[in-house]
C-alpha positions as CSV (number, residue, x, y, z in Angstrom):
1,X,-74.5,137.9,77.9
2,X,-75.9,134.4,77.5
3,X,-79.8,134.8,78.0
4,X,-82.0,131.6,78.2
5,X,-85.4,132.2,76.7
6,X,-86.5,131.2,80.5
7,X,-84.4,134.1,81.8
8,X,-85.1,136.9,79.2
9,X,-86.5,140.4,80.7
10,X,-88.8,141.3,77.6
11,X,-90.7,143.8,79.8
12,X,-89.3,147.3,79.2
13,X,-90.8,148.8,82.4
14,X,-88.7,146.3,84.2
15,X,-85.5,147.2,82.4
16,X,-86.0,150.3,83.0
17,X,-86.4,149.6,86.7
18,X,-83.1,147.8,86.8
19,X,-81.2,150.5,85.3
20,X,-83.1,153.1,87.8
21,X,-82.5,151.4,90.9
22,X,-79.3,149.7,90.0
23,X,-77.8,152.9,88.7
24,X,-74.4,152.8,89.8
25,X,-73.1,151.0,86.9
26,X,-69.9,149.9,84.8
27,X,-69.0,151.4,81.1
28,X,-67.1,148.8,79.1
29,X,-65.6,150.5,75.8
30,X,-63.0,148.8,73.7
31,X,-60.3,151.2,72.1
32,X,-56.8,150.9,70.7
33,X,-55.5,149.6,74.6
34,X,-58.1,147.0,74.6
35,X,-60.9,146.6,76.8
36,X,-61.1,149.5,79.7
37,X,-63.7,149.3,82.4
38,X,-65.3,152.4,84.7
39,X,-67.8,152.3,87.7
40,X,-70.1,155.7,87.5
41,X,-73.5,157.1,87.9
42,X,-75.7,156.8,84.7
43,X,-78.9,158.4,84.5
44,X,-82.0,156.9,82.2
45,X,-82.0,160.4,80.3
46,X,-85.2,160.0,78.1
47,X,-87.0,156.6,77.7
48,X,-88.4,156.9,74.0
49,X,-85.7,156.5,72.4
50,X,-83.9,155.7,75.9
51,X,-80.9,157.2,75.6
52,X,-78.6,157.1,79.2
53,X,-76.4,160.1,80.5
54,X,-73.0,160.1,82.1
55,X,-69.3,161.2,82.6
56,X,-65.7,160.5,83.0
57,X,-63.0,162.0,84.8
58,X,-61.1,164.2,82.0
59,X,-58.2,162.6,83.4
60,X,-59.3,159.1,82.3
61,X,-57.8,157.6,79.4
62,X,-61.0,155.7,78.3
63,X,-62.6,159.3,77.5
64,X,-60.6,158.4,73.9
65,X,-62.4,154.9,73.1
66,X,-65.7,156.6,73.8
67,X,-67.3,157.3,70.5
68,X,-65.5,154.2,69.3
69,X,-67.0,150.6,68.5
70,X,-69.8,149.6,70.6
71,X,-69.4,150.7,74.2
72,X,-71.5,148.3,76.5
73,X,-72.9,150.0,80.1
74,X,-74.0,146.9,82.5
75,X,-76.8,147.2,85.4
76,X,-75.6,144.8,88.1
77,X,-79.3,144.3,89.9
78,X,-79.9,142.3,93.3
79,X,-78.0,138.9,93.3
80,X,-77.3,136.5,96.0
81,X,-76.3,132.9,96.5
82,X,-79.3,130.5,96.6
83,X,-78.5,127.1,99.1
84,X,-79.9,123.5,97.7
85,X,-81.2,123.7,101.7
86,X,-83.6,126.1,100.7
87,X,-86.1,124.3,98.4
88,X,-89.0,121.8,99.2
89,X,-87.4,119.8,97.0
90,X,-84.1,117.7,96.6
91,X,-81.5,116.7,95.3
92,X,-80.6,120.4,94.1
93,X,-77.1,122.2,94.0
94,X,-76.5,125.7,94.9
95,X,-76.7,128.6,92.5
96,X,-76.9,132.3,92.3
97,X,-80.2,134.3,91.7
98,X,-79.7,137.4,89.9
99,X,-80.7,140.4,87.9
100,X,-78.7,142.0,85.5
101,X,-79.0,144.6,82.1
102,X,-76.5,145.0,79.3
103,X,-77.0,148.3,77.2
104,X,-74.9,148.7,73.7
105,X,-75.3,152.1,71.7
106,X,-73.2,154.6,70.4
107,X,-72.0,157.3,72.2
108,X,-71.7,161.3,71.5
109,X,-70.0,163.6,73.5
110,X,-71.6,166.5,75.5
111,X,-69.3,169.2,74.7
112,X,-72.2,172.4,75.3
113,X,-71.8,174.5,78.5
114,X,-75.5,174.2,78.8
115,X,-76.0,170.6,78.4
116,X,-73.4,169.5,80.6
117,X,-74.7,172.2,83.2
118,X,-78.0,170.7,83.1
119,X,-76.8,167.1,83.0
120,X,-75.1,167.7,85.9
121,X,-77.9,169.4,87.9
122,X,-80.2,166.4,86.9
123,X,-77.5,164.1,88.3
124,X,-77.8,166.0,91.6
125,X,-81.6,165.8,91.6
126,X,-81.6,161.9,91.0
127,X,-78.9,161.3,93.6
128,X,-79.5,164.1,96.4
129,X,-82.8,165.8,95.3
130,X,-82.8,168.1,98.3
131,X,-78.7,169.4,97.9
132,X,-79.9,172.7,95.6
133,X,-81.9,173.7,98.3
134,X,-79.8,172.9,101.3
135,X,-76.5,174.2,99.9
136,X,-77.1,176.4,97.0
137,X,-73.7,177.7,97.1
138,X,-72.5,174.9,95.7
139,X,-74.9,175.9,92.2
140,X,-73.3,179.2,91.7
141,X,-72.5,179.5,87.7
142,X,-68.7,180.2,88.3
143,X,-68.8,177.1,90.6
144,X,-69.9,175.1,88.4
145,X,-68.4,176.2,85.2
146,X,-64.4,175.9,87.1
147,X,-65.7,171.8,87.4
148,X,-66.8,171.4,84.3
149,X,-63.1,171.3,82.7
150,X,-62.5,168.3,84.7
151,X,-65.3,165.9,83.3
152,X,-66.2,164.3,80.2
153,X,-70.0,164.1,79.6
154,X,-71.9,162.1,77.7
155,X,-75.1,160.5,76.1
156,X,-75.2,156.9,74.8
157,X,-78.5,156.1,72.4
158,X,-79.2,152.7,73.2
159,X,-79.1,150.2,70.3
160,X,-79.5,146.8,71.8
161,X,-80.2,145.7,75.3
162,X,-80.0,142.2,76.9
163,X,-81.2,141.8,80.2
164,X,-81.5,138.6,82.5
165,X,-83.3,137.5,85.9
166,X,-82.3,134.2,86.5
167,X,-84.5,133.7,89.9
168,X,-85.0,130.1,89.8
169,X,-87.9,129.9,86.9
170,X,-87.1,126.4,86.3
171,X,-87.7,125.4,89.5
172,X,-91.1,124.2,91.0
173,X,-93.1,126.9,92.5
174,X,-92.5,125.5,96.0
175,X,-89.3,125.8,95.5
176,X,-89.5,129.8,94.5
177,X,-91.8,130.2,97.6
178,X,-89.1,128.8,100.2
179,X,-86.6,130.9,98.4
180,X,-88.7,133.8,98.6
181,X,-89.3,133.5,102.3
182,X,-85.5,133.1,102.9
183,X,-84.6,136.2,101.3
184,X,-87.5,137.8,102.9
185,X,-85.6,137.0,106.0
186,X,-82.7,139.4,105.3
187,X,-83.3,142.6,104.7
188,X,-80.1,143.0,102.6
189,X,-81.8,140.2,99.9
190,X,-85.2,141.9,100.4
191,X,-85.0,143.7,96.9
192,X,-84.0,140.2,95.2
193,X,-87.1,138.3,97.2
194,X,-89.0,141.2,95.5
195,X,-87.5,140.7,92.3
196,X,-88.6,137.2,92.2
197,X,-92.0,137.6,93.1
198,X,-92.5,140.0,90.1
199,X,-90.7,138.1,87.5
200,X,-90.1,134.2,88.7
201,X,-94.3,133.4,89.4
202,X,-95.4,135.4,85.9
């Protein structure tokens, strides 16, 4: 990902807020078919070293390229497009204001009953912390051991990370205030108006 030095998220609390609250994320491995792409959960398993947890369908191919090369898992964070009408200031042209992480590592499968039991269960907790309590049929061992044949888990130690807010730094601060305010007005942009106050005014 191209990363101006104005853009770069150096702060590791923040990165690990974009991967927590942007957490439905896309896994890019490249294998003998080329590049393959899947959209699933991933968890922030530990944070020192941060290693991140998920799983595939058993019935998709990419569970093959998985331990191979590189694979790359991407945090899309709060985006939206930014008018030219919006600043104090003119002339400007429009561009888009967004947050985003890129994670490479290597990745080992989770092939222990116990581990992918418990991965699951913390997926579950993240997701829909009050499910075990509401419907603990769901959590009987049997249950849970017929679904485990039709995943693929598994825990990527991450290497490398580039991550990116591009929420118009190089503008004056005028210019980030009007923008602020008109995301403020939606509550759909609210988490990107947020976003810029904490990293655009630093």
């Amino acid at each position: 990902m191209y990363v101006p030095p104005l853009f770069k998220i150096d702060d590791r609390e923040e990165i690990l807020r974009a991967m927590r609250t942007n957490s439905f994320a896309t896994l890019v491995t490249n294998g003998a078919g080329g590049l393959t792409a899947t959209h699933l959960p991933i968890l922030v398993e530990t944070e020192d070293p941060l290693i991140l947890a998920g799983h595939v369908s058993a019935g998709n191919g990419q569970k093959h390229d998985l331990t191979h090369g590189e694979p790359m898992i991407l945090f899309q964070g709060p985006h939206q497009y930014i008018s030219p009408s919006w600043y104090v200031t003119s002339p400007n042209v429009p561009t888009w204001n967004y947050v985003a992480v890129h994670a490479y590592g290597k990745i080992e499968l989770v092939t222990e009953l116990d581990e992918v039991q418990r991965h699951l269960l913390a997926m579950v907790d993240f997701f829909d912390p009050s499910l075990r309590e509401t419907r603990p049929d769901g959590f009987e061992s049997g249950f849970l051991n017929r679904m485990f044949g039709g995943l693929v888990a598994f825990h990527m130690k991450v290497e490398r990370v580039d991550a990116k807010a591009k929420l118009n730094q190089n503008k004056p601060v005028p210019d980030r205030e009007s923008v602020v305010g008109k995301l403020s007005e939606s509550l759909a942009d609210s988490e990107l108006a947020e976003a810029m106050k904490r990293l655009s005014f630093g």
